[in-house]
C-alpha positions as CSV (number, residue, x, y, z in Angstrom):
1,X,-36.1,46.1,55.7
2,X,-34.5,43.4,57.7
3,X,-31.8,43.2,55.4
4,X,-31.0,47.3,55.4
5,X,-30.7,47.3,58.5
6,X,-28.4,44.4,59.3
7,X,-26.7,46.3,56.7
8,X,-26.4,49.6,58.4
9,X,-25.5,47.8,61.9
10,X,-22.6,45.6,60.3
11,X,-21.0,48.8,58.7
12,X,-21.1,50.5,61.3
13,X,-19.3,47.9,63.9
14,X,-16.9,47.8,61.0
15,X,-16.2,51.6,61.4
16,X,-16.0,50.6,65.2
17,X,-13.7,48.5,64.6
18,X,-11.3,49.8,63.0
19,X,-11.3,53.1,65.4
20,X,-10.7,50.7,68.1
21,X,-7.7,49.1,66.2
22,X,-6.2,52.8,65.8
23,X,-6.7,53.2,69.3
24,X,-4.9,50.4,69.9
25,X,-2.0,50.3,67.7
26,X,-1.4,54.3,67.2
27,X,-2.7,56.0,70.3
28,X,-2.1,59.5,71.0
29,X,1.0,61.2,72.0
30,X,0.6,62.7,75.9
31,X,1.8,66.1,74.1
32,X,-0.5,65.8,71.0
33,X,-3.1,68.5,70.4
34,X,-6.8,67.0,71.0
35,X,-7.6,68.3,67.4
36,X,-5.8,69.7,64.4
37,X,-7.5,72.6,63.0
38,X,-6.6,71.9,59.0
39,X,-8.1,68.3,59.5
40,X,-11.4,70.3,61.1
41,X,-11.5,72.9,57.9
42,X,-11.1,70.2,55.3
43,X,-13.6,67.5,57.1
44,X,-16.2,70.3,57.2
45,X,-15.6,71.1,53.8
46,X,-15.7,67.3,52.6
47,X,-19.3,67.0,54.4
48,X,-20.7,69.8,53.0
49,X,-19.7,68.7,49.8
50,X,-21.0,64.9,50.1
51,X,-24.2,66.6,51.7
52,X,-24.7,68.2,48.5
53,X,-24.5,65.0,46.6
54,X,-26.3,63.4,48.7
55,X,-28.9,65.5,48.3
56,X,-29.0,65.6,44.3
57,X,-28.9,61.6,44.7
58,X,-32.2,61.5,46.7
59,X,-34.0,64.8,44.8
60,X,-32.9,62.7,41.2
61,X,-34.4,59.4,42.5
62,X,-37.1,60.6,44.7
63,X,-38.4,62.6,41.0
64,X,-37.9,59.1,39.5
65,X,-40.0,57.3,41.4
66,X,-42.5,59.8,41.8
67,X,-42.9,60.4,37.7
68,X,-43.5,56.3,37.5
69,X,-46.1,55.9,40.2
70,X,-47.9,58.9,38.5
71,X,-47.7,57.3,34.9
72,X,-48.9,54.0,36.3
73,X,-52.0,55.4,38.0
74,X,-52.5,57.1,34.7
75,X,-52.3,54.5,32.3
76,X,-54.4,52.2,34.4
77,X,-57.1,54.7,34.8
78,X,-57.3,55.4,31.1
79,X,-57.3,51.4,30.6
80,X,-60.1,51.9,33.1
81,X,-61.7,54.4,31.1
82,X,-61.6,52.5,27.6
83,X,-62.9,49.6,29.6
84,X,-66.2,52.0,30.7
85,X,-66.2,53.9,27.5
86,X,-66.8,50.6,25.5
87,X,-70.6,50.8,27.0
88,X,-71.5,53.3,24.6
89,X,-70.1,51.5,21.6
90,X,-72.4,49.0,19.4
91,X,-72.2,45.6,21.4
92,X,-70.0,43.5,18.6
93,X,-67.2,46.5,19.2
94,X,-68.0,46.9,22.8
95,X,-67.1,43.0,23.8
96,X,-64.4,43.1,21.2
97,X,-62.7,46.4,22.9
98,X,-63.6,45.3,26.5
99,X,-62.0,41.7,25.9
100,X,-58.5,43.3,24.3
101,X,-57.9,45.7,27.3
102,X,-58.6,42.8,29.3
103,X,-56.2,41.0,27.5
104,X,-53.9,44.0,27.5
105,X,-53.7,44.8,31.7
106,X,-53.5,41.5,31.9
107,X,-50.4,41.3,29.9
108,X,-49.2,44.1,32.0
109,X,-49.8,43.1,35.6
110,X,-48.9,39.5,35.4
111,X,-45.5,39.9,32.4
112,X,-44.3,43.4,32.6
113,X,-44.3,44.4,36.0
114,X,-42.5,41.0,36.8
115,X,-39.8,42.1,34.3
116,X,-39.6,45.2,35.2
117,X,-38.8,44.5,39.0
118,X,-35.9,42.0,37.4
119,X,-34.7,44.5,35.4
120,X,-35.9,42.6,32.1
121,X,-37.0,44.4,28.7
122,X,-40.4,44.5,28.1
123,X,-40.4,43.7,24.5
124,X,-42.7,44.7,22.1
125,X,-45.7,42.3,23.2
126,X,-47.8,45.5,25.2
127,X,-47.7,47.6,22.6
128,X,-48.9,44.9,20.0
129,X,-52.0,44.3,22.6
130,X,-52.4,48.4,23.1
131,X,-52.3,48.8,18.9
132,X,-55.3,45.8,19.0
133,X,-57.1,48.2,21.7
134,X,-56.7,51.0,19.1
135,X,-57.6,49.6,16.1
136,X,-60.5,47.7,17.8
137,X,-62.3,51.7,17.7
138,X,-61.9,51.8,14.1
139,X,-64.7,48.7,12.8
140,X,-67.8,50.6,13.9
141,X,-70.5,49.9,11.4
142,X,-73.5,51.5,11.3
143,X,-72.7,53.6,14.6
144,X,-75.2,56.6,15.6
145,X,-73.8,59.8,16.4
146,X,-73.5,59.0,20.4
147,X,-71.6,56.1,19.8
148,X,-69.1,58.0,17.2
149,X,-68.6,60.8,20.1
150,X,-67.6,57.5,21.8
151,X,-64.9,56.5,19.7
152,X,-63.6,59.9,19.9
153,X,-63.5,59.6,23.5
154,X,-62.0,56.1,23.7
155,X,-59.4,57.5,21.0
156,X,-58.3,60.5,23.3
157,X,-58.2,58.2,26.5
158,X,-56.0,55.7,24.2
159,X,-54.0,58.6,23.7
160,X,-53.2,58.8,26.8
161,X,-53.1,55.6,28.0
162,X,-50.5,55.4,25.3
163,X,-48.5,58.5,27.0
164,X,-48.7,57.0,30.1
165,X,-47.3,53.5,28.9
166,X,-44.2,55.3,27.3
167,X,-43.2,57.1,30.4
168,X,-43.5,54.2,32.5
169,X,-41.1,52.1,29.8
170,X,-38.8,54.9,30.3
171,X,-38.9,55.4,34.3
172,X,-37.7,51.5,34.4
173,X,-35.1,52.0,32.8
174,X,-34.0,54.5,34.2
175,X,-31.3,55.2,37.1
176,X,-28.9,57.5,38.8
177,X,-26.1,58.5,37.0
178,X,-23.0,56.4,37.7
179,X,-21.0,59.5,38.1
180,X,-23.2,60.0,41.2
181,X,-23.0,56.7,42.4
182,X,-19.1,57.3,42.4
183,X,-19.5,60.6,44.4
184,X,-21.9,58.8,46.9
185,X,-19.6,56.4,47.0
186,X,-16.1,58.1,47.6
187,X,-17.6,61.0,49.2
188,X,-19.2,59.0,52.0
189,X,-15.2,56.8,52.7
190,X,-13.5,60.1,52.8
191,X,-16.6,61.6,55.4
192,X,-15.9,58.7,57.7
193,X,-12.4,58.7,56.8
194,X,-11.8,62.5,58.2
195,X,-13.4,61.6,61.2
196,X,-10.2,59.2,62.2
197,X,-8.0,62.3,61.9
198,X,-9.1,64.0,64.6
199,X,-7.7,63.7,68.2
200,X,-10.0,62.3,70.4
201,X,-8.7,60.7,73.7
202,X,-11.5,58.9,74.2
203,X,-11.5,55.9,72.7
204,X,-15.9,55.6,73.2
205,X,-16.4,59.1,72.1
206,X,-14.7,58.1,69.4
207,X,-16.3,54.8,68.7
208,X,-19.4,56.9,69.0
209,X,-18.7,59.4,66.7
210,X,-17.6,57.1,63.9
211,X,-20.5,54.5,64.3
212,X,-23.4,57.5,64.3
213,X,-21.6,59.0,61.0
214,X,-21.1,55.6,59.1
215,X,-24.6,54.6,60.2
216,X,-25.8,57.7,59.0
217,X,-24.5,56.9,55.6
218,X,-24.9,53.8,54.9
219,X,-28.7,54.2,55.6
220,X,-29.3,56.8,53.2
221,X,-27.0,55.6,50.3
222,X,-28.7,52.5,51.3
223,X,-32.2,54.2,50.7
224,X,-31.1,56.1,47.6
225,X,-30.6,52.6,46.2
226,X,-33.7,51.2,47.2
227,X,-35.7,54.8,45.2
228,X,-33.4,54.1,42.6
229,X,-35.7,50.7,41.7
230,X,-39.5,52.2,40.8
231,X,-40.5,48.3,40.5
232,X,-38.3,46.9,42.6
233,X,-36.9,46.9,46.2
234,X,-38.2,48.1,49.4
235,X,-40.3,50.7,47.6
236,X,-41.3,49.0,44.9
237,X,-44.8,50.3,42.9
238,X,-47.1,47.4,42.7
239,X,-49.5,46.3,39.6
240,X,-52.6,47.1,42.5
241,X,-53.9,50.3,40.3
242,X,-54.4,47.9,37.5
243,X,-56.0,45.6,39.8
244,X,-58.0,47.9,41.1
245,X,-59.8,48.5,38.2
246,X,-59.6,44.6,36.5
247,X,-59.5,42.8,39.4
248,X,-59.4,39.3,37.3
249,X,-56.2,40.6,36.0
């Protein structure tokens, strides 16, 4: 948070700046209008423009980041689920089950969601544990009828557990299109840009102006990159609904 911020301030002294160098070196004419009204039509348009894309930016990442916190509560309550499910399976299969999703969230919280906040592949590892969690089900012997109603229980959580596991894999890897990233980019220059083609005499006014707008801009390109990381940066989702439920994971 620190560093946003220091962020945000140094940008905008650097838009300061650079008013008070036009100031300084091409002040106004006596006889020059105080504004020009094509500047005002086109620097209206140009904002309403970047507000748009701005807007897409934070609706595309805030979506992101809310479709990965979802599938990680979901996966780690189905994990949770096999884990409670096992109960009802003989006690050979219900140790062997309860120790492999063990082994499995543990893989997760203390491997992938590392990686995933360093922007590492996961590699296949998970899904090897998961496929020893699913084919853990299948060596009942001698089961009674409650314990094969079970099973089919712990299959359909495994299901979704599965699901879960394949939507957070793709909201990692996932980001804002760089095409957007361009517009955010350009589109905020040119905003601040405009604002030095207006005539203002005053030189704070204008210092004012410039510094709120840049500010402005910087902070929430600065916060579309920070929702643009599920696992990492400021809003970073956490392994803590896996630990939740496993806390020796």
């Amino acid at each position: 948070m620190t560093e946003t911020l220091a962020i945000v301030l140094g940008v905008a002294l650097l838009a300061a700046a650079c008013v008070g160098v036009k100031h300084r070196f091409w002040p106004m004419d006596p006889d020059d209008e105080p504004r020009e009204d094509v500047a005002e039509y086109i620097s209206m348009m140009v904002g309403v423009l970047y507000a748009l894309v701005l807007g897409l930016a934070l609706v595309s990442v805030w979506d992101t980041q809310s479709s990965a916190q979802q599938h990680v509560q979901t996966e780690a309550s189905a994990a949770h689920q096999v884990y409670l499910l096992a109960d009802g399976l003989p006690s050979g299969d219900a140790r062997r089950m309860r120790s492999e999703m063990t082994s499995y969230v543990g893989h997760v919280v203390n491997s992938e969601f590392p990686a995933m906040a360093a922007g590492r592949p996961l590699g296949h590892r998970g899904w090897d544990l998961l496929r020893d969690v699913r084919t853990a089900d299948w060596r009942l012997a001698g089961a009674t009828a409650s314990q094969q109603v079970t099973a089919q229980e712990v299959l359909a959580q495994l299901s979704v557990l599965d699901d879960a596991r394949r939507g957070r894999e793709g909201d990692a890897t996932s980001g804002l299109s760089p095409v957007l990233w361009f517009g955010l980019i350009v589109g905020g220059v040119l905003t601040v840009a405009f604002m030095f083609m207006f005539g203002v005499r005053r030189s704070f006014t204008h210092v004012a102006m410039v510094m709120g707008l840049t500010a402005l801009i910087t902070f929430v390109v600065l916060l579309v990159y920070q929702l643009n990381q599920p696992f990492g940066g400021l809003f970073s989702i956490d392994a803590s609904s896996f630990t939740r439920y496993f806390p020796g994971a």
